[in-house]
Structure formats: C-alpha cells, structure tokens
C-alpha positions in Angstrom: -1.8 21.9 7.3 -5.6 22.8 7.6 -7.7 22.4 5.1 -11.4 22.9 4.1 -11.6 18.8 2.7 -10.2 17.5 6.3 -13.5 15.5 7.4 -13.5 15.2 11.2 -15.3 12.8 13.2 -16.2 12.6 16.6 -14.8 9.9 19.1 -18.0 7.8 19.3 -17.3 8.3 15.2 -14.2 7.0 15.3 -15.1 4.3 17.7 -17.6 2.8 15.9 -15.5 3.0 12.1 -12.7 0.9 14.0 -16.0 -2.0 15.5 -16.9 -2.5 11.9 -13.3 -2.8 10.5 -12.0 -4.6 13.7 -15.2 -7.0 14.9 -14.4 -7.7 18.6 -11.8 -4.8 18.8 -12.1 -1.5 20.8 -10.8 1.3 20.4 -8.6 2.9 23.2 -7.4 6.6 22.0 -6.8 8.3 18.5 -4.3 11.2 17.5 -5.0 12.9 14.0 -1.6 13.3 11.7 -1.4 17.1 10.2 1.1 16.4 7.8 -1.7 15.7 5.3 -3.5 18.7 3.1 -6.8 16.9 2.0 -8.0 13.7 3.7 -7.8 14.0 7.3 -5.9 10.7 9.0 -6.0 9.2 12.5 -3.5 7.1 14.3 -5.2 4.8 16.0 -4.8 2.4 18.7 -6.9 -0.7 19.5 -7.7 -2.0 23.1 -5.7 -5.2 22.1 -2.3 -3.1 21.3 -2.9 -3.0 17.6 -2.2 0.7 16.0 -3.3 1.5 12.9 -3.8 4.5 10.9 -7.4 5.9 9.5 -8.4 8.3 6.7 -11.8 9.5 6.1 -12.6 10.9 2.6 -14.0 14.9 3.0 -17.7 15.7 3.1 -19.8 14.8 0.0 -21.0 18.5 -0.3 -18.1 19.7 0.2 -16.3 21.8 -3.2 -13.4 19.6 -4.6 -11.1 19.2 -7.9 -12.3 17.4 -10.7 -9.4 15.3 -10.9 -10.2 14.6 -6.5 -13.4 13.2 -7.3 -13.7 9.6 -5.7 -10.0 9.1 -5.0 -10.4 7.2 -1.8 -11.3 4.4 -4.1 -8.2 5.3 -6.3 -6.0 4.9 -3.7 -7.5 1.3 -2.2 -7.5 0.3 -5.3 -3.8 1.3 -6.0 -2.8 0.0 -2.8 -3.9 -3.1 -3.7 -2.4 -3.2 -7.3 0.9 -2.8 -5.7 1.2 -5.2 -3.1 0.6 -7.7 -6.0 4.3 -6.8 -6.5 6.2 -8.2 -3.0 8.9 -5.9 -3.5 6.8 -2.6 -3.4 6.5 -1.1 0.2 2.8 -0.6 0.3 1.2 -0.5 3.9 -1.9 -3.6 4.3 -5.7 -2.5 4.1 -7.3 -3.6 6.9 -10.9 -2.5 5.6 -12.1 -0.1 3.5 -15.8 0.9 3.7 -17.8 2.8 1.2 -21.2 2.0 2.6 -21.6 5.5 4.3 -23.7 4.0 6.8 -21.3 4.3 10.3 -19.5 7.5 8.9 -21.3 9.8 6.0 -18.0 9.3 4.0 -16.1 6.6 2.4 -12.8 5.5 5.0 -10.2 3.1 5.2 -7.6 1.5 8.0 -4.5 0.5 6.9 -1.1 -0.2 8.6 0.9 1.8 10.5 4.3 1.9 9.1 7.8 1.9 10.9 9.8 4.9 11.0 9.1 8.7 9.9 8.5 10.5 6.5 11.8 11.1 4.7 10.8 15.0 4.7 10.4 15.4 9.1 14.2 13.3 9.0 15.9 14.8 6.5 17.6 17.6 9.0 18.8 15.0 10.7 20.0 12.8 7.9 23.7 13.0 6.4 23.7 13.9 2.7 25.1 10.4 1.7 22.2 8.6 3.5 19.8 10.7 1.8 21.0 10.2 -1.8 20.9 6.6 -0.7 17.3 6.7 0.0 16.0 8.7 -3.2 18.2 5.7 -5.2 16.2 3.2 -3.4 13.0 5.4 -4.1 13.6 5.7 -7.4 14.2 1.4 -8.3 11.0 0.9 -5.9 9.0 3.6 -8.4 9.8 1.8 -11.0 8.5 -1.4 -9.9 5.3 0.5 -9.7 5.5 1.9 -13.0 6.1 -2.2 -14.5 2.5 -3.0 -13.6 0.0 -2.8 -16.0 -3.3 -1.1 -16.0 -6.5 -1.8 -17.8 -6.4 2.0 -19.4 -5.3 5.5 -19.3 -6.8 7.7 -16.9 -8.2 8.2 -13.6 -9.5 4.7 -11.6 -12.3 6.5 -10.1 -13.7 8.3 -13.0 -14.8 6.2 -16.0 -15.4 9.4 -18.1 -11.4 10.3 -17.4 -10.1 6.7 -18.9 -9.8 5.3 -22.5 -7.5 3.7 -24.8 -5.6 6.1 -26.1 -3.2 8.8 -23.5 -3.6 12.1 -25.2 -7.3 12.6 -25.2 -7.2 11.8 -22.0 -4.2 13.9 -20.5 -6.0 16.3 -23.0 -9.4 16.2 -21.0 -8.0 15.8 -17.6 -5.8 19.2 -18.1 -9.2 21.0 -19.4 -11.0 20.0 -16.5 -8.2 21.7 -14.3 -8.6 24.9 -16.5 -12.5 24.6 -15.8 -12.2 24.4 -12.2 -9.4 27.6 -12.4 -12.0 29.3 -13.7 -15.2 28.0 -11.8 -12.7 28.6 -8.7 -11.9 32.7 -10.3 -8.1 31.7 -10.0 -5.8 33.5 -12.0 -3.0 30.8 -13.4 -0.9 33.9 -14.7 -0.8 32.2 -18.0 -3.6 31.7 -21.2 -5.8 28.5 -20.9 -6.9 28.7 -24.5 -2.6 29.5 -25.1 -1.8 26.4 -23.2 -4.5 23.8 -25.1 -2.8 25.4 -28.5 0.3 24.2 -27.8 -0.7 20.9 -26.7 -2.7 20.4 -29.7 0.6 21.3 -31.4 2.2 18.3 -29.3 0.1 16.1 -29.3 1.9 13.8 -31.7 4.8 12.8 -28.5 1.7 11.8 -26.1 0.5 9.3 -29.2 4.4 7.3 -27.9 2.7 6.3 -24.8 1.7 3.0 -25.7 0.5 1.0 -22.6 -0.9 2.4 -19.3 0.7 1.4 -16.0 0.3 2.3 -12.5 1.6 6.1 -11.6 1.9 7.0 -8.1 1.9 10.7 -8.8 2.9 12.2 -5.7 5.8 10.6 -4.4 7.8 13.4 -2.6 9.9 12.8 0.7 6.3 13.3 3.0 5.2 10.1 1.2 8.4 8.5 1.6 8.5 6.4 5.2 12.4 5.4 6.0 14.0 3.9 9.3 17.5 3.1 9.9 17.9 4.3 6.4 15.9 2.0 4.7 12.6 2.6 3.4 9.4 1.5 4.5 6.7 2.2 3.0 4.7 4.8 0.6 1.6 6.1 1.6 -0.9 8.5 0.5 -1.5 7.3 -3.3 -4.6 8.9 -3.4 -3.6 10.6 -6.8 -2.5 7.0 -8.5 -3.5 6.7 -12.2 -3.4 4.9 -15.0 -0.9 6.8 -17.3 2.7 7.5 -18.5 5.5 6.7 -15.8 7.1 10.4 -16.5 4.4 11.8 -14.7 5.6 10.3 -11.3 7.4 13.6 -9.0 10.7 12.1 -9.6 11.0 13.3 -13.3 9.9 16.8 -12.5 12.2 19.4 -15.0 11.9 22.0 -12.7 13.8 20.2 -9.9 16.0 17.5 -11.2 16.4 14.5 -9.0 19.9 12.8 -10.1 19.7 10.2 -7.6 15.7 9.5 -7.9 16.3 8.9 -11.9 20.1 6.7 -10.7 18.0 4.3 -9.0 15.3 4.8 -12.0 17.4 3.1 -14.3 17.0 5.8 -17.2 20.3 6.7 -18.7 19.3 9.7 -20.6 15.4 10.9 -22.0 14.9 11.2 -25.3 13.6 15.0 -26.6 9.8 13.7 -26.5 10.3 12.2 -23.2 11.6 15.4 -21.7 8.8 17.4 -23.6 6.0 15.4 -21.9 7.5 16.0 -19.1 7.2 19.5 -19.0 3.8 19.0 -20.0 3.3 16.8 -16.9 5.1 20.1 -14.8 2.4 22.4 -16.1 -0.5 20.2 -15.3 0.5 19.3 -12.2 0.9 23.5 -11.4 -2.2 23.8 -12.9 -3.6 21.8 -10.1 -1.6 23.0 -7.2 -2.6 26.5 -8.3 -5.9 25.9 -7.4 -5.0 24.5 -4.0 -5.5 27.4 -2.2 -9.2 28.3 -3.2 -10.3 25.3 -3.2 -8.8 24.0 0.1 -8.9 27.4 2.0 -5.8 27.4 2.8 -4.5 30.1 5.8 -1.8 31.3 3.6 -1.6 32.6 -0.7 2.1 31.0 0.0 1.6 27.7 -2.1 -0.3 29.7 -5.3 2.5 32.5 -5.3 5.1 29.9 -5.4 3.1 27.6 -7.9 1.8 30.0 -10.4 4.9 31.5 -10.7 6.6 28.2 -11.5 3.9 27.7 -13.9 4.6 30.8 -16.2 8.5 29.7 -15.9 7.4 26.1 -17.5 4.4 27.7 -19.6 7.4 30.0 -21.1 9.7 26.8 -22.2 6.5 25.4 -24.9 
C-alpha cells in the first residue's frame, strides 16, 4: 500500500542509519516491505550476514492524525514494555535514534522475525491450524494487557494521558472529529450526536480502573507464525495506555470466538460490550480519515469504514 506518510530514503541514507546503529557493520542491500500503510520499512541485510528490519518515521511537515503524532516513540517504548514479559513475542530493538541528525526523521532497527504474517498464509493454512493460532494470539494479548502503565492515554502525547479513562477516551475521540473536519471528511454520522451519547455513557468508562498496555492493532498482518506457531507481533505503533477491550480482538462487528477462547473471557458483562462498541466507533472514526490523510489510490477503505461506522453509530 502507498501512502503519503511512507518516508523514503536514499541508499547512502540507509547506509549510513545502519553505521550508527551497527558501529563497524556495513550494509550490503535493502528491500522495502509494502505491507505497511504509514511508516515505510526496510529489510535489511548487513555485510556480516545479519538481517534486520528498519522503519523510518514520515516527514515532520508532512499532514498526520492527531492520535499519529510521535508514535515512533510509542511503539519503542511499547516494545520495550513488553519484552519485560518473556513470554510476549516482541521482536529486539537494535537502536532507535531520534537525534534527526543522519536521517531528518526519527527510525528504529529491530529484528527480523521468522516466518510470514498470519494474513499472506492464511490461503494456505487449514481452518484448524488457523483457529489454533488466533487461540494462541489471544492468551499472548492478554499477557500484554497484565502489564501496567503509568496512565491512560497516549505514550507520546502528555496532553492525551491522565488518571482517569473517560476524559481521555473523551478527548482523544474529539480530536479525531477535529481532524474529520480539518480533513473535509464526511463520517456519514453527527459528531456533536456522537459526543451526546458518550456524555450519556460515560458512567461505564468510570469501570476502567487501572491502565495497562493496549496493542491496538493486532490483526493477522501483525501476527508473524511459522510452522504454526507464532512468532512475533510487530507494528505497535498505535500501543496505549488504556482499557484491554480496545485491543482488535474484541471488535463487535467481527466476533473472534477463538481470539476471546484463548483470551480467557467467558462472557462480557453489558458495560463491557457497550465500551466496546464505543471502541468500534472510534476506531472507524480514525480509519475513515485514512484516505485523506494518507492519499490513498483508492476511496475503497472510507466506503467500507464509514459505512461500518453508521451500522455501529446506529446501535448507541
């Protein structure tokens, strides 16, 4: 996927990002990965044998969310929360560099992990195998979810965190409704309609007691298996700070029976399944704005998001 936040660099770039990280090390050749949709990412390989992979944050001037803001160093920092935890699969940062002195943006090497994205296998996977894998995916979430965060919010933005979980879901949803209407994107449903009915709600968001680590965009692209096993999870770029129901697994609109099996949750309570439809309609919110924001070549992914959003905005 192409996209207007995908920083390129040149080779002699490249070359001297991976000197910095890797003192001594050269590099031989690179390959960008287009799987991605906003940082651009490199495999590359070192003179010595080693491969690694790269990402490069986009250019400072270029136009971005307001929940994207800084979220390079969300997802080091993440990264590095998890594999506090042994049993997480997170992939090692070599080096992360926010200098902008080699490369205008912030970037990061980190390991290259065995195997393939669940998403490029799954033709190719029997069904059983597959349900296998989302029930490991689901017990591995939840070890993320266990760790504890300072507060709610986003790890990059000081102004998005505080003690409490409402005002803040609260404030990050309003940005997204700014930057809908900074961006002239029609979300086919009423902004000022939507914060009514969360002030209405607010009282279930008030449950959320104790922030822990969300990974917030754990679909089967972020999911690397082999021999039916999994890997890793990469991209966590979007981690916060927040309630564990926000994490894709609990998603209303596309139930995941074996995600939520390996999960460990029996059954949701009404206010659990109410904040996560709330979760559904900010996260469509966001993915409605994609398009403008990312220039994407295609309307595909706001038709099919905005759409889904009036189907959830309808349920409040």
């Amino acid at each position: 996927m192409d996209s207007l936040t995908k920083n390129r660099q040149s080779r002699r770039t490249l070359e001297e990002m991976a000197a910095k990280i890797f003192a001594g090390e050269e590099m031989e050749n690179c390959t960008e990965l287009t799987e991605g949709y906003f940082n651009v990412a490199y495999e590359v390989r070192l003179k010595s044998g080693k491969e690694t992979i790269l990402k490069v944050a986009p250019q400072k001037n270029v136009r971005v969310m307001s929940y994207e803001k800084n979220i390079m160093f969300s997802e080091v920092q993440a990264m590095k929360m998890a594999a506090s935890c042994p049993e997480i699969p997170v992939p090692e940062i070599y080096g992360y560099d926010s200098s902008c002195t080699v490369c205008p943006s912030p970037y990061f090497f980190m390991e290259k992990l065995e195997g393939a994205s669940l998403f490029s296998m799954k033709d190719t996977l029997p069904r059983e195998e597959i349900s296998r894998i989302q029930v490991e995916a689901g017990g591995l979430n939840r070890k993320i979810n266990e760790i504890s965060c300072p507060c709610f919010g986003l790890p990059g933005q000081p102004k998005l965190q505080g003690e409490e979980w409402f005002p803040v879901f609260r404030s990050m949803l309003e940005l997204g409704l700014q930057d809908a209407e900074a961006g002239k994107v029609d979300l086919k449903i009423s902004g000022a309609g939507l914060l009514e009915h969360l002030e209405k709600d607010k009282d279930i968001f008030y449950e959320v007691k104790v922030p822990k680590l969300v990974h917030w965009d754990l679909w089967d692209g972020n999911i690397f298996v082999q021999n039916g096993k999994i890997t890793g999870f990469i991209d966590w770029e979007r981690s916060l700070w927040a309630d564990p129901l926000m994490e894709v697994g609990f998603r209303t609109y596309k139930e995941n029976e074996d995600f939520i099996k390996g999960y460990g949750i029996a059954a949701m309570a009404e206010t659990q399944r109410r904040r996560a439809l709330w979760y559904d309609i900010y996260l469509l919110v966001l993915v409605s704005l994609e398009c403008e924001y990312r220039k994407y070549e295609t309307m595909e992914m706001y038709e099919w998001s905005t759409g889904l959003l009036a189907r959830q905005f309808g349920k409040l």
